[in-house]
Kinemage of the C-alpha trace (Angstrom):
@kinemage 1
@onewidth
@group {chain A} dominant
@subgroup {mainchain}
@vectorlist {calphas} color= white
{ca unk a 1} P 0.000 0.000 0.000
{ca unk a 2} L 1.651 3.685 -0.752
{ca unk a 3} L 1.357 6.928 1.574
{ca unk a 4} L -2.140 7.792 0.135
{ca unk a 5} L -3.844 4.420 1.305
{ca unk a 6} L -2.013 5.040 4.885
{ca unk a 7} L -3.632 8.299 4.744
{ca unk a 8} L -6.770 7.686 3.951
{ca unk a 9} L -6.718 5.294 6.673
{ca unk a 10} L -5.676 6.828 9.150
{ca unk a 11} L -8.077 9.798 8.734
{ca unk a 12} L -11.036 7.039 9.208
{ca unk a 13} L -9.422 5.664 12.211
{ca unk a 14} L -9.467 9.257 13.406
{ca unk a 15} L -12.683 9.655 12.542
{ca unk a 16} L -14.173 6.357 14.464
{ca unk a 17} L -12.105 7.720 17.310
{ca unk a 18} L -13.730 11.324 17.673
{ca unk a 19} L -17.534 9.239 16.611
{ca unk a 20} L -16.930 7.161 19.812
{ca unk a 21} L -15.269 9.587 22.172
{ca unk a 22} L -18.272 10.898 23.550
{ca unk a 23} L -20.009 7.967 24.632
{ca unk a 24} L -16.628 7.034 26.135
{ca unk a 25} L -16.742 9.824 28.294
{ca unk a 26} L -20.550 9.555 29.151
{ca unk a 27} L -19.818 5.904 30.425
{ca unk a 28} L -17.272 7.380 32.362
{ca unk a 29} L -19.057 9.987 33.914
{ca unk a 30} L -21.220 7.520 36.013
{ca unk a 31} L -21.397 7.731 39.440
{ca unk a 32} L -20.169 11.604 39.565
{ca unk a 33} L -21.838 13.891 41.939
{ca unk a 34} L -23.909 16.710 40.062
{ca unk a 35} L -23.062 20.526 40.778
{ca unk a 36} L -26.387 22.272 42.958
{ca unk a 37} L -29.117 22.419 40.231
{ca unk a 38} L -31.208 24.738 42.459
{ca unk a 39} L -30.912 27.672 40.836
{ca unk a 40} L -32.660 26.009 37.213
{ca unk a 41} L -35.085 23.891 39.588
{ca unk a 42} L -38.139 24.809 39.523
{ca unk a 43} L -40.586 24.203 42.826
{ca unk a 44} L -42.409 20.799 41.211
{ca unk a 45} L -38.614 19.495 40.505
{ca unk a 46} L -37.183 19.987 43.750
{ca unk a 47} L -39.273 17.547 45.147
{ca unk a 48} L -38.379 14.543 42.785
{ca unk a 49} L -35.740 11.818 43.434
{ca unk a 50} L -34.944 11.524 39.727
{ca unk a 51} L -34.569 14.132 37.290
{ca unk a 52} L -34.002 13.573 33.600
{ca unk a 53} L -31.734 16.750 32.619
{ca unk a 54} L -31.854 17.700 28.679
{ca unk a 55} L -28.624 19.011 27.226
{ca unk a 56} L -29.557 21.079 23.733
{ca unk a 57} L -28.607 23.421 21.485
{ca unk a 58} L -29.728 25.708 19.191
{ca unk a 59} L -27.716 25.170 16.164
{ca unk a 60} L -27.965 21.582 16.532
{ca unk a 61} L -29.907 19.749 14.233
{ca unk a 62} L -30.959 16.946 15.943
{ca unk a 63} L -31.983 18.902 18.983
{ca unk a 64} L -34.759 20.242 17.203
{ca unk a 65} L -36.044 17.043 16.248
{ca unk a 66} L -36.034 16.033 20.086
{ca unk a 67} L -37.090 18.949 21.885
{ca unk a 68} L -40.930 18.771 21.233
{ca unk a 69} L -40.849 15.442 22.905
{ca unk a 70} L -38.819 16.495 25.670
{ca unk a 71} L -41.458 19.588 26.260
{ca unk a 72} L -44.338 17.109 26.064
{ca unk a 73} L -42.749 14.729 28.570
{ca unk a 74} L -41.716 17.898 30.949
{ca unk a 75} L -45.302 18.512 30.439
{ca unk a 76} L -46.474 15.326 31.967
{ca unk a 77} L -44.226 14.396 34.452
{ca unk a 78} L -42.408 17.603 36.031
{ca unk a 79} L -39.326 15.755 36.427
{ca unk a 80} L -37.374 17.303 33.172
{ca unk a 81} L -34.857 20.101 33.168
{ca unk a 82} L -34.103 21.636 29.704
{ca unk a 83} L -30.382 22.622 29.575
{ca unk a 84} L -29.079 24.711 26.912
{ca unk a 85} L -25.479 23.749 26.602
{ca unk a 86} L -23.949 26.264 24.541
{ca unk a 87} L -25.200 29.465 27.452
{ca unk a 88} L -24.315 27.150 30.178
{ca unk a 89} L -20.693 25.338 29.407
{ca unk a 90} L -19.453 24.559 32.455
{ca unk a 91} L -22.575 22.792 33.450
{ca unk a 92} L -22.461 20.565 30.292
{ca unk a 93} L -18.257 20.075 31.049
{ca unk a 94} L -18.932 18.778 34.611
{ca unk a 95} L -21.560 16.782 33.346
{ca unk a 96} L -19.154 15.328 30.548
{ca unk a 97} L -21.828 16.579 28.121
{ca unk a 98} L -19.197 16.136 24.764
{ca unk a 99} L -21.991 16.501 22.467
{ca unk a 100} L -26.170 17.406 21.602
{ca unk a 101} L -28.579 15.865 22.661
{ca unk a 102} L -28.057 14.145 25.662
{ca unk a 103} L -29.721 13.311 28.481
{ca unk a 104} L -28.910 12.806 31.761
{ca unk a 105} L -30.762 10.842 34.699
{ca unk a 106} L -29.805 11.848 38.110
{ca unk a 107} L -30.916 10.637 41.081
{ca unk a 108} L -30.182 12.413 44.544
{ca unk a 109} L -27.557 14.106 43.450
{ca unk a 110} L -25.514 11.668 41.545
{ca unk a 111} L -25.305 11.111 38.018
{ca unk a 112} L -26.847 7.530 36.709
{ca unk a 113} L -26.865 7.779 33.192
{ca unk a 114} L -25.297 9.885 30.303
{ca unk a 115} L -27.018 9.219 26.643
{ca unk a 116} L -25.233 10.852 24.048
{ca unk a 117} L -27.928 11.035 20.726
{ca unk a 118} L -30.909 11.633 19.526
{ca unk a 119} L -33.297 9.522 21.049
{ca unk a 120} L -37.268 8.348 20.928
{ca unk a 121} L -40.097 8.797 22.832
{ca unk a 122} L -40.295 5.465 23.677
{ca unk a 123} L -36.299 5.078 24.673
{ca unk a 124} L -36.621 8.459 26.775
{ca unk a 125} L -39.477 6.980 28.660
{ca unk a 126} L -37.437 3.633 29.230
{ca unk a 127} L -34.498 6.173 30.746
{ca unk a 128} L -37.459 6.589 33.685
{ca unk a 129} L -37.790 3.039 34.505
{ca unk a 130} L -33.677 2.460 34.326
């Protein structure tokens, strides 16, 4: 194989790499204690165990797809904080929030889950029961 095959290669193995990265760090980031949310709580989410937190943003493409779902949902269960990750970055960074959407279930206090993606309705509600 010449220099342009090794090229070509490794620019996809760089690309897998920086695909996968983020859901690296989201399996990492289990366990971690969450900064004090009180100041984005409202008075209905206080009072829950569990909180599904929403991490979107504007320019993102998928995001837009997702957040109607996530507004019905907040809508029906009070339990779901809508994050926008580009105005608050050092929220999404201690979260290990590498990419939009995800979605992160916390339960008093400490982080259970990180999903990096675009997900359904069905697979958010399933995030509930986890």
């Amino acid at each position: 194989m010449d220099w342009f095959g090794y090229l070509i290669a490794t620019f996809i193995a760089v690309f897998m790499l920086f695909n996968f990265l983020p859901l690296l760090r989201a399996r990492q980031a289990r366990g971690r204690t969450v900064p004090e949310l009180d100041a984005l709580l409202t008075d209905v989410q206080r009072d829950k165990q569990r909180l599904l937190v929403y991490f979107w943003s504007p320019t993102c493409g998928m995001c837009r797809g997702m957040t109607p779902i996530i507004d019905k949902l907040a809508a029906e269960r009070g339990d779901v904080l809508k994050v926008n990750a580009a105005e608050s970055i050092a929220l999404a960074r201690h979260f290990g929030v590498m990419a939009t959407p995800s979605l992160a279930l916390v339960e008093q206090g400490v982080l259970k889950k990180l999903v990096v993606g675009a997900k359904s309705e069905p697979q958010i509600r399933a995030l509930f029961e986890a």
